[in-house]
N, C-alpha and C positions, 0 to 999 in steps of 0.2 A: 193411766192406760193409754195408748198407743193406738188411734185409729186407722187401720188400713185403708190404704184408697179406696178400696171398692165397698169397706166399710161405710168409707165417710157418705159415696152415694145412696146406701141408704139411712143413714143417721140424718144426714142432711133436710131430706125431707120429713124424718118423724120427728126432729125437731124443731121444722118452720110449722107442720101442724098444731105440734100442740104450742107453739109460740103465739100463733096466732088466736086459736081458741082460749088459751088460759090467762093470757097476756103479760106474760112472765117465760124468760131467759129460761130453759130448764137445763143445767148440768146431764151428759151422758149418765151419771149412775147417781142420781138422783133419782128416789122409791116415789113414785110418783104419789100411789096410793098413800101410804105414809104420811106426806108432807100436805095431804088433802087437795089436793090441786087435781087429783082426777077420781071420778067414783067410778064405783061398777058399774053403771048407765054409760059414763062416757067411755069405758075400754071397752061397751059393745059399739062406739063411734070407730075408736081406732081399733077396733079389728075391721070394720067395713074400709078405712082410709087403708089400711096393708093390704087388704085383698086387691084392691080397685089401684093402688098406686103402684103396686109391685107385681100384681098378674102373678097371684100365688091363691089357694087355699089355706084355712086355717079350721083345720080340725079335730075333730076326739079329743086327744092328748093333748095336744096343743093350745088347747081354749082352757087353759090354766091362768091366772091372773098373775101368777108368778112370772110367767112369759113378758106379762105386759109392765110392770112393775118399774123398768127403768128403759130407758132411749136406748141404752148397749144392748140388755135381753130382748128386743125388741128386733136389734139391728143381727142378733145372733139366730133370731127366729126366725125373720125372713135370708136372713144366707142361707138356713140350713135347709128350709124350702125350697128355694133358690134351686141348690145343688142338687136336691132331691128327684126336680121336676123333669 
């Protein structure tokens, strides 16, 4: 898959995030949950780092763990907030 520039601005940072937290490279659609490198405690970290890094909300609907799952659904959730706002 093909990241867009404005993509890659926020891929960029939810991948030096959890680079630095988990200490491991993570592939864009790599399941993060899955592969045990993030629990449910920690995607209530990275929903606080998308709100405070991206100046978005994340709500109702959207606090689905499916959202949080891989660096691309991640990077589609805050575009679509993004665009929304």
């Amino acid at each position: 898959m093909t990241v867009e520039p404005i993509s890659a601005d926020i891929a960029g940072p939810i991948t030096a995030f959890l680079a630095e937290r988990t200490k491991v490279d993570v592939p864009p659609d790599q399941d993060l949950f899955a592969s045990g490198l993030v629990s449910s405690i920690f995607a209530m970290e990275l929903i606080v780092h998308l709100e405070q890094t991206f100046d978005i909300a994340i709500t109702g609907s959207d606090l689905r763990l499916d959202h949080f799952r891989t660096v691309d659904r991640m990077t589609g959730l805050v575009t679509r907030l993004r665009a929304g706002a």
